[in-house]
C-alpha positions as CSV (number, residue, x, y, z in Angstrom):
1,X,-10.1,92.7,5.0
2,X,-7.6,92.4,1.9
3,X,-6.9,89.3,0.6
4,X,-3.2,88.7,0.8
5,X,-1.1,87.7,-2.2
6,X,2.7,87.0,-3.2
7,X,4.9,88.7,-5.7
8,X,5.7,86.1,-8.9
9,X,9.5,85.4,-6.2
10,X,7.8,83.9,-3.4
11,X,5.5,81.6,-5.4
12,X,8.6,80.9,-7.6
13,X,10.8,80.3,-4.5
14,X,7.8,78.6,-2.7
15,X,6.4,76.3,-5.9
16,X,10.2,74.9,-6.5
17,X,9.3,76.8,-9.8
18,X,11.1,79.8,-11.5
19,X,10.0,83.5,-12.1
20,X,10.6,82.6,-16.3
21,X,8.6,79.7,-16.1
22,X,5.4,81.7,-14.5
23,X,6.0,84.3,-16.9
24,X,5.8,81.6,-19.1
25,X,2.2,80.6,-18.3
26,X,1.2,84.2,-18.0
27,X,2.4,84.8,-21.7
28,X,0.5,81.3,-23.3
29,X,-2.4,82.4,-20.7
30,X,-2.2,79.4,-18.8
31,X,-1.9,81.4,-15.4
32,X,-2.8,84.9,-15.3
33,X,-1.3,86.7,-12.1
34,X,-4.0,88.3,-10.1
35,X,-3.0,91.7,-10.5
36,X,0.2,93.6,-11.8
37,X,1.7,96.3,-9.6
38,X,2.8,99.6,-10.7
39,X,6.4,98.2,-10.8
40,X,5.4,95.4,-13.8
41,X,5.7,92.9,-11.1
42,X,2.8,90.1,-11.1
43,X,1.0,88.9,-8.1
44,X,-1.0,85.9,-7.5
45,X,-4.0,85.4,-4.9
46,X,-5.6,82.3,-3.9
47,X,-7.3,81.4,-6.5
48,X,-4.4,81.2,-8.8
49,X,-2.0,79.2,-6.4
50,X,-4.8,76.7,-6.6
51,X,-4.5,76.7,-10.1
52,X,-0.6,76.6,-10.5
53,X,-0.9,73.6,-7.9
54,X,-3.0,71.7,-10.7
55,X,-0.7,73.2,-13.0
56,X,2.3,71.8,-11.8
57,X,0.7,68.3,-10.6
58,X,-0.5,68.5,-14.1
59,X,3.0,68.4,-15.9
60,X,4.7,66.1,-12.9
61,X,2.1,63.7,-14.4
62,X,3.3,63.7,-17.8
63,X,1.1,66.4,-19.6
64,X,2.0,69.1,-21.8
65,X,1.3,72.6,-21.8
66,X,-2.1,72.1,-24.2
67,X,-3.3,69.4,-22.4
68,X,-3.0,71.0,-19.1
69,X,-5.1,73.7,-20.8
70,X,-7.5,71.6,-21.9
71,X,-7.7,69.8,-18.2
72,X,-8.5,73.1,-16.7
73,X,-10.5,75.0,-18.8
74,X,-12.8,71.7,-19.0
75,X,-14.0,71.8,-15.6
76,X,-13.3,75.5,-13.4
77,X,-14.8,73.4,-10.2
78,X,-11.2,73.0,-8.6
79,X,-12.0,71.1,-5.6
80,X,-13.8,68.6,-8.0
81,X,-10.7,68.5,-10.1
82,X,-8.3,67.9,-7.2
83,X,-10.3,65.0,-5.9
84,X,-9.7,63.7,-9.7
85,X,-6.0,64.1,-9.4
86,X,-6.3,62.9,-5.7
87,X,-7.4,59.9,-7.2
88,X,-4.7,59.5,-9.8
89,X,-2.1,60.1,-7.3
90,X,-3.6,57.1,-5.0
91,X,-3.6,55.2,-7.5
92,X,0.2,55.9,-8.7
93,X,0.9,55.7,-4.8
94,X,-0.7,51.6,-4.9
95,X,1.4,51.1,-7.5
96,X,4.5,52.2,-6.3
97,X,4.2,50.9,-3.3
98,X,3.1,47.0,-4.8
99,X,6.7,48.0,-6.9
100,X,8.9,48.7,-3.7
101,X,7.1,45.6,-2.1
102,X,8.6,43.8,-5.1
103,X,12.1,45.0,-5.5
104,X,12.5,44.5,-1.9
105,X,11.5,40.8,-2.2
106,X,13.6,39.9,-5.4
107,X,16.7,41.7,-3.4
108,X,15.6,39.3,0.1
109,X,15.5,36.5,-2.2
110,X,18.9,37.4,-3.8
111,X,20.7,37.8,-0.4
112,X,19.2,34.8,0.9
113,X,19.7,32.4,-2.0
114,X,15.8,32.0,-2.1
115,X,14.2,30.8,-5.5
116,X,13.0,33.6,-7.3
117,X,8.6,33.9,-7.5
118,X,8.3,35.2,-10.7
119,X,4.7,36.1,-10.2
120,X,6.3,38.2,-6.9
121,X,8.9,39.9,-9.1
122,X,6.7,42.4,-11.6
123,X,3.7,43.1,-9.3
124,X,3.0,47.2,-10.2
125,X,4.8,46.5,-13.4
126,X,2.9,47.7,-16.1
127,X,4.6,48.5,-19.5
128,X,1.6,47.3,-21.9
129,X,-1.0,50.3,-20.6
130,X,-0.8,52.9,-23.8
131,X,1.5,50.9,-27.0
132,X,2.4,51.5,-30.0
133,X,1.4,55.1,-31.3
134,X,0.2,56.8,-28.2
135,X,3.1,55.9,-26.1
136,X,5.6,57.8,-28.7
137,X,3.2,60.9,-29.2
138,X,4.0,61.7,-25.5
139,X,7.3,60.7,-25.3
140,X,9.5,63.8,-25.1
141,X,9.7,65.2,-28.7
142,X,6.3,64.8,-29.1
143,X,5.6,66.6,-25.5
144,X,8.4,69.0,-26.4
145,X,7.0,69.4,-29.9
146,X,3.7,70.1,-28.3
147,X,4.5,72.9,-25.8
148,X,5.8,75.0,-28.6
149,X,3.0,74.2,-30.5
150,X,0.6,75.7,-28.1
151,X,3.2,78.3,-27.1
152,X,3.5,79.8,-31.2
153,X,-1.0,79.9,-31.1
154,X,-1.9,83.1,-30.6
155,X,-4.6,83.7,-27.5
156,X,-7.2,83.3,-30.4
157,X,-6.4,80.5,-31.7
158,X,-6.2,79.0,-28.0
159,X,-9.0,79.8,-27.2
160,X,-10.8,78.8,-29.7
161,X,-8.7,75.1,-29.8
162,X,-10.0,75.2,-25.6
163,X,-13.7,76.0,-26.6
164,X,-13.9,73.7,-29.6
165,X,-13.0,70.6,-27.0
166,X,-15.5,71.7,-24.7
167,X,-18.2,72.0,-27.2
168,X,-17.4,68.5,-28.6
169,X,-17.5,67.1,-24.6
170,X,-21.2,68.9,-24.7
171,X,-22.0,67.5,-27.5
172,X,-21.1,63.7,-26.7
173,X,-22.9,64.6,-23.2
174,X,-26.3,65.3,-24.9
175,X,-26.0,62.4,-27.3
176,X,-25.4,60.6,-24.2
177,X,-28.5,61.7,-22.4
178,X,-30.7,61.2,-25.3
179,X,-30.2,58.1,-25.2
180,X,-27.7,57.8,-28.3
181,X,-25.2,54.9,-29.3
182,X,-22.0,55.9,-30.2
183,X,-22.3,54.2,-33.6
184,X,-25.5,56.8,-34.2
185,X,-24.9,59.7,-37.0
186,X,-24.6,62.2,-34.4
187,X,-21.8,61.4,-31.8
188,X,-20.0,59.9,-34.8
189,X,-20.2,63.3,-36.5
190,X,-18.9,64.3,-33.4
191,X,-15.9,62.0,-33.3
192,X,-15.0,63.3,-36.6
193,X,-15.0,66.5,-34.4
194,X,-12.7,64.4,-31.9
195,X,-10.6,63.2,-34.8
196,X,-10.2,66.8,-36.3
197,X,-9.3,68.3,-33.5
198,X,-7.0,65.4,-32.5
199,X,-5.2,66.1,-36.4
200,X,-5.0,70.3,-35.6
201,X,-2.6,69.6,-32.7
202,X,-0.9,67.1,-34.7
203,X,-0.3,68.7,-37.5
204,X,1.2,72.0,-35.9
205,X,3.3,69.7,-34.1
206,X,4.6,68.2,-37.1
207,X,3.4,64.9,-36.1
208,X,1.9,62.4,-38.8
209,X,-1.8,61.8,-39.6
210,X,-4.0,60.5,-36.7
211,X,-3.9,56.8,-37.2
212,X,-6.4,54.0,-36.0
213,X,-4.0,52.8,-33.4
214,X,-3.3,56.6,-31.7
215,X,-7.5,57.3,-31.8
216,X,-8.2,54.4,-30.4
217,X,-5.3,54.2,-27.8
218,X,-6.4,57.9,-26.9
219,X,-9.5,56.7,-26.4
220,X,-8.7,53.9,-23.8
221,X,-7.0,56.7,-22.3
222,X,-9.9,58.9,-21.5
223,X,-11.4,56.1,-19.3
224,X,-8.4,54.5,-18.4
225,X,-6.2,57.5,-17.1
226,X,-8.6,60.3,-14.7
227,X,-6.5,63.2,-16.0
228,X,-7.9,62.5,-19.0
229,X,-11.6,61.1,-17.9
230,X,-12.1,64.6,-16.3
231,X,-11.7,66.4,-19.2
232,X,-14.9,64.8,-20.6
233,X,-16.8,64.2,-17.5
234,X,-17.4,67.6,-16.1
235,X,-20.0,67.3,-19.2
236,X,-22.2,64.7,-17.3
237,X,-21.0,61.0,-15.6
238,X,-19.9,58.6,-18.3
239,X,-19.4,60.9,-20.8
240,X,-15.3,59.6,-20.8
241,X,-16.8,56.2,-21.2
242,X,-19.2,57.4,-24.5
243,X,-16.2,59.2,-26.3
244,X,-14.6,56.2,-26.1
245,X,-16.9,53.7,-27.5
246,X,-18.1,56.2,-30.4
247,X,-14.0,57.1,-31.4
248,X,-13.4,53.2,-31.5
249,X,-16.4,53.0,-33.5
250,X,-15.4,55.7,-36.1
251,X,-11.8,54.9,-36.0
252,X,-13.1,50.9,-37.2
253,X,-15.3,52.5,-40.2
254,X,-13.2,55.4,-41.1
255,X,-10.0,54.7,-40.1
C-alpha cells in the first residue's frame, strides 16, 4: 500500500505555515519535500511532517534557522528528540502556570485590599537565566541577522558548518569516555573548535568577536536549556554537561 502524502497547500494550510515559507526550508535544505510531481509541486510524507513539527516547535522556541539545523541534524532519532522538546515544553508549561498562579494572586489581592506577598508576586519570573551578551545575540537582529546568514551559505558550506558541530560533539564524547577533564589538551583543543565555530556564524552575521561572557553564557546554555543539551547529547549522556565545563575552562585561560 502507498504511503499517502500532501501537496506543499495542505501542510501550509494544515501547519498555520505558508507555501513561501516551506519553499523556504526546501531552498536552505532545511526540509526537503518527499518527492516533486511532474507539475513542480512538492510533496511531503511522514517522515517530513515529523520533521517540520520539530521545525516549527523549533522556531516557536526562539531558535533561528541555523540552529534549528544544527538541532536536527545532531540527533535523526526523532522520537528521542521530541521527548527532549516534550520536556522543554513541560517545563515552560510549570512555569507558566506558577506565573498565572501569580498574576491571579496580585490581582485578588488588589481587589480585595490585601497586602501584597512579595515573595507571591514573581514566582515563574525569571529575567536573570542568559545576561548580558547571550541575551542580545538572540534578540531579533541577531536572530534576523542569523537566518540570512545561513540562508546566503551555499549547501556546501552548510553542510560542512552541520558536520563540523557534529564532529566537535564526537570529539568532546570520546574525551569524555576516556576519562578526560575538560582542562586536558584535548577537549580544550576542541573548545577552540567550539570557539571557532561559535566566531564563523558570528562573523557572517556581522556580529563582534566571541567574548568570555557569550562562550561562557552559551555554555550554561547547553546544560541549562534541552534544546540546546540535545544537540550535544545524542553524542553519549553528559556530553552537554563536558562542553560546558571545558568552554568555561578555555574561555578563563584564553579569553
Amino acid at each position: 500500500m502507498k504511503e499517502r502524502d500532501w501537496s506543499i497547500q495542505e501542510i501550509a494550510r494544515t501547519a498555520g505555515t505558508t507555501s513561501r515559507t516551506l519553499r523556504h526550508y526546501d531552498d536552505i535544505g532545511l526540509l526537503r519535500p518527499s518527492r516533486t510531481g511532474g507539475n513542480g509541486y512538492r510533496y511531503y510524507d511522514a517522515a517530513t511532517l515529523v520533521r517540520l513539527q520539530r521545525v516549527l516547535m523549533l522556531r516557536d522556541l526562539g531558535l533561528g534557522l541555523p540552529a534549528i539545523a544544527v538541532a536536527l541534524d545532531s540527533d535523526d532519532d526523532e522520537a528521542r528528540a521530541l521527548r527532549t522538546h516534550l520536556r522543554w515544553l513541560e517545563s515552560e508549561h510549570d512555569r507558566l502556570d506558577h506565573q498565572i498562579a501569580s498574576v491571579r494572586s496580585t490581582i485578588r489581592s488588589l481587589e480585595n485590599g490585601e497586602e501584597l506577598m512579595a515573595q507571591n508576586m514573581f514566582d515563574g519570573f525569571d529575567h536573570t537565566r542568559y545576561q548580558g551578551e547571550v541575551a542580545e545575540r538572540w534578540g531579533a537582529k541577531a536572530y534576523q541577522a542569523g537566518d540570512s546568514w545561513w540562508a546566503s551559505l551555499r549547501e556546501v558550506e552548510r553542510s560542512a558548518f552541520l558536520d563540523e558541530q557534529r564532529a566537535i560533539a564526537e570529539g568532546f564524547a570520546a574525551a569524555k569516555q576516556a576519562g578526560q577533564a575538560p582542562g586536558d589538551d584535548a577537549p580544550q583543543a576542541l573548545a577552540r573548535r567550539q570557539h571557532d565555530w561559535l566566531a564563523a556564524s558570528a562573523h557572517g552575521t556581522g556580529q563582534p568577536e566571541i567574548t568570555a561572557e557569550y562562550f561562557i553564557g552559551l555554555a550554561e546554555m547547553y546544560v541549562d536549556d534541552p534544546r540546546f543539551t540535545a544537540a550535544y547529547d545524542w553524542a553519549g549522556e553528559g556530553t552537554a554537561v563536558f562542553v560546558r565545563d571545558a568552554m568555561t575552562v578555555y574561555a578563563d585561560r584564553n579569553l
